[in-house]
Every structure is written in C-alpha cells, then in structure tokens.
C-alpha positions in Angstrom: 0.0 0.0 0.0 1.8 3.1 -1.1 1.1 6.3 0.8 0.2 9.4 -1.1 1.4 12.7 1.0 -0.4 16.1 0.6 2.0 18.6 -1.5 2.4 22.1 -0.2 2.1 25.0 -1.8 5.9 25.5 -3.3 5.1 22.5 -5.2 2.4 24.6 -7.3 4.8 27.1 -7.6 6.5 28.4 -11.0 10.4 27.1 -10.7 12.9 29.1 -12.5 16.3 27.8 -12.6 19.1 29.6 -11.6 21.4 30.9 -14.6 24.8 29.1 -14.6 26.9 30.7 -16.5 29.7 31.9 -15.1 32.7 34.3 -16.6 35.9 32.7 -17.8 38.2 35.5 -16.5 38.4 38.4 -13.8 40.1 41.1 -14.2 41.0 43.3 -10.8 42.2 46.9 -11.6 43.7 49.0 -9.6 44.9 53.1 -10.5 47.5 54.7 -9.2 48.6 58.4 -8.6 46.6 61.3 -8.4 43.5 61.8 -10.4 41.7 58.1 -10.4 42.0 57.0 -13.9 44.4 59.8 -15.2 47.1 57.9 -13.2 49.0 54.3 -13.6 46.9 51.3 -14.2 47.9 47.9 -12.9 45.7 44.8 -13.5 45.8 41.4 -13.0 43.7 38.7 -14.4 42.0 35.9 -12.2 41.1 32.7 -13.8 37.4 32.2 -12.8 37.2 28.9 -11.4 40.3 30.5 -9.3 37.9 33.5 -8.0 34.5 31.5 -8.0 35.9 28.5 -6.2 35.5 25.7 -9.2 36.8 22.9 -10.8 40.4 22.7 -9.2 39.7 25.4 -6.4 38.2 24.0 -3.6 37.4 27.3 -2.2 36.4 31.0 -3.7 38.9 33.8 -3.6 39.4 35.1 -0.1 39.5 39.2 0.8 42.9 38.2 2.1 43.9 36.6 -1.2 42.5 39.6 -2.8 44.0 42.2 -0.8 47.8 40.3 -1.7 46.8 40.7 -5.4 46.4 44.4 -5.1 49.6 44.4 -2.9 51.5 42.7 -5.4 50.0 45.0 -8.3 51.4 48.4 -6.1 55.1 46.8 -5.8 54.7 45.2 -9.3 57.0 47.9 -10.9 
C-alpha cells in the first residue's frame, strides 16, 4: 500500500532555474597616482574557477587573497 502525501504549496509554484553561467576571466584593476583613472593602471587577471571556487579550487577567492593581489600589483613595478 503506497502512501500518497499532501504537497504544499511551493510544489504549485513556477520554478525558474538559476542561470549558470559563469565568466571565464576576472580582471582586478587597480589606479594609481593622483586623479583616479588619469594615473598608472595595474591589472591582474584571475582565472574564474580560481575567484568563483570551481573545478580545481576547492574554495572561492578570499579578501585576504585579494588584498595580496592588489599588494602585489602596487610593488609590481
């Protein structure tokens, strides 16, 4: 005898799935010197399964990780 339970009402509801994609590269820019983009730029490019935490990353980019990147770009000569 099979037992039938009652659905609730997210089971009526409309389900829209989540988009997956997903961008292949970051980029993080920083400017430096006076007068924001009118100075030095420095950039560095992040795969995105590095920043988003997929395929070989087990885990996303942390602030800390992030805040070495921007260090590296100001002593990057």
């Amino acid at each position: 005898m099979t037992v039938c339970l009652p659905e609730g009402d997210l089971a009526r509801a409309k389900n829209h799935e989540p988009d997956s994609t997903w961008p292949t590269m970051i980029e993080v820019v920083a400017w430096f010197g006076k007068g924001g983009r009118k100075g030095h730029r420095k950039s560095v490019i992040i795969p995105a399964d590095q920043f988003f935490g997929h395929g070989a990353y087990g885990a996303p980019l942390s602030g800390e990780q992030l805040i070495g990147m921007v260090n590296q770009l100001r002593k990057k000569d």
